[in-house]
N, C-alpha and C positions, 0 to 999 in steps of 0.2 A: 566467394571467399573460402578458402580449401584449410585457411588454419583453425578453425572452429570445433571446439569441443563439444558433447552435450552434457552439459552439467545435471542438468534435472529432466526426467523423458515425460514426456506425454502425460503418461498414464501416471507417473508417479505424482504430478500436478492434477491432476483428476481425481485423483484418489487422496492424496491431503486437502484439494479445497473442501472436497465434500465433510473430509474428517474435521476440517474448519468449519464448516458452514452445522453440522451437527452440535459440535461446542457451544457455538451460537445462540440455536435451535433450546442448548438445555437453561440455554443461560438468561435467551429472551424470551421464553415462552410467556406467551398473555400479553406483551407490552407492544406498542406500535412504536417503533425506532427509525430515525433517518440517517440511512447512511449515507457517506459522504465519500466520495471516491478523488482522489488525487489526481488528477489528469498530468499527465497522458498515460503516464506507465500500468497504472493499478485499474485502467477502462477493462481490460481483455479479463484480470483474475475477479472485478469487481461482478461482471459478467455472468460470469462461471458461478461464484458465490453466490449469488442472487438466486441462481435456478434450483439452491437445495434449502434457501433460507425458509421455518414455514410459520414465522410470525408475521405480522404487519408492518410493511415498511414503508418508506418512501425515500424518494436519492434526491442528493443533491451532488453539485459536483463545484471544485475548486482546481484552479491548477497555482500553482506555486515554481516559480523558477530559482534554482542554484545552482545550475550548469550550463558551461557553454562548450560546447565539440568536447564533451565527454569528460573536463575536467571542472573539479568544483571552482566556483564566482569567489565564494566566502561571502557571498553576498543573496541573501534570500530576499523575493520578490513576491508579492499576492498579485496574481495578473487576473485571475477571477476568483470575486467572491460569490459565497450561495446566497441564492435568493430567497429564501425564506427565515420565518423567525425561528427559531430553535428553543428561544426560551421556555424553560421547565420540558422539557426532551430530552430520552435517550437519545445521544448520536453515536456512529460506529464509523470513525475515520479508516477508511479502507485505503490503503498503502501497498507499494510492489516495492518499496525496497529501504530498508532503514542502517544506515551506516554511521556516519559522526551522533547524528539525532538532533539535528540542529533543525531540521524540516519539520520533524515534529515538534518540537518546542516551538517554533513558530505556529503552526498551526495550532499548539494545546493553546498558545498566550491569544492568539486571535478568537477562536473559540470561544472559549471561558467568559471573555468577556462578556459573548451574547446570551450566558445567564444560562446554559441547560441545565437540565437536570444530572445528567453526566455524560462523558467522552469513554469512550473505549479506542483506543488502536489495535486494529487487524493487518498485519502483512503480511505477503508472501514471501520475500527474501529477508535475514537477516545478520547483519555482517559486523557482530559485536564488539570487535577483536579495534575499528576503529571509533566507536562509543567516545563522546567527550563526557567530560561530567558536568552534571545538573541536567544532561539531558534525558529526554523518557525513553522506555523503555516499552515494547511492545508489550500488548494485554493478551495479543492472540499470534501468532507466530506460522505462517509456515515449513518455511525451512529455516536452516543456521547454517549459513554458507563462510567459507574462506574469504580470506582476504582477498579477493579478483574482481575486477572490472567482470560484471555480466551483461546479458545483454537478452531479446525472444520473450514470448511470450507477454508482449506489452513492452518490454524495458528495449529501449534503446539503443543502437550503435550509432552516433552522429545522425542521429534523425533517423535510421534505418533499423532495419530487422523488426524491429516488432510485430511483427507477423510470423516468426519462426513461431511451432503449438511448441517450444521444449526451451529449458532456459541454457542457453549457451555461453562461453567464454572463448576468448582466444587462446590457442596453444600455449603453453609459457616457451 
């Protein structure tokens, strides 16, 4: 595909998860937390993240669907939930990409229910500019990206790319 941009490189995703995962580090020192990774998109940064976290943790993972060939359902689906109890638990919902924030409001109302102690959200992308309201807001933030379809590094083009290491876009 020759119209492709790189939006974010390498090393600059290398060098903010770790600046994330240090945040973490100040913020969960001493505590055993479960984080929970988003499937599919946030597998590859959830990944990365892990390897500089130096508390205790353990993963869980959920995948949740709102898209279908790269435009939004309007319609959010749980297709796996975690398998363990969470109740009176840190968790740290780890996310690659948060835009209306309608995914995470589903995930915080699913959560919540099962009683932790508390929720944090960690993303890598962040695309505020489409935000609805009453929905959440990231706790931990990668980037702040423009209003574009992206795509690498985990995130998708119609089932594709996620294997690019750099997060890309198509040319405008």
């Amino acid at each position: 595909m020759e119209n492709i941009v790189e939006m974010i490189s390498q090393k600059e995703l290398a060098d903010r998860v770790q600046e994330l995962a240090g945040e973490l580090n100040d913020d969960y020192e001493g505590r055993q937390v479960v984080l929970i990774c988003l499937l599919k998109g946030a597998a590859m940064f959830m990944a990365d993240l892990m390897r500089h976290i130096t508390f205790d943790i353990t993963t869980e993972y959920m995948e949740i669907a709102s898209y279908s060939s790269n435009e939004p359902t309007g319609k959010i689906q749980l297709i796996k939930d975690i398998g363990s109890d969470i109740a009176g638990r840190d968790v740290i919902v780890i996310e690659d990409i948060i835009d209306t924030g309608g995914t995470l409001k589903f995930v915080d109302d699913h959560l919540t229910a099962k009683n932790p102690a508390s929720v944090a959200y960690c993303v890598l992308l962040d695309n505020p500019v489409r935000r609805q309201d009453g929905c959440l807001n990231p706790d931990y933030t990668g980037f702040t990206i423009p209003n574009r379809y992206v795509f690498g590094y985990g995130l998708d083009h119609d089932g594709n790319l996620r294997n690019l290491p750099y997060v890309a876009a198509l040319t405008v």
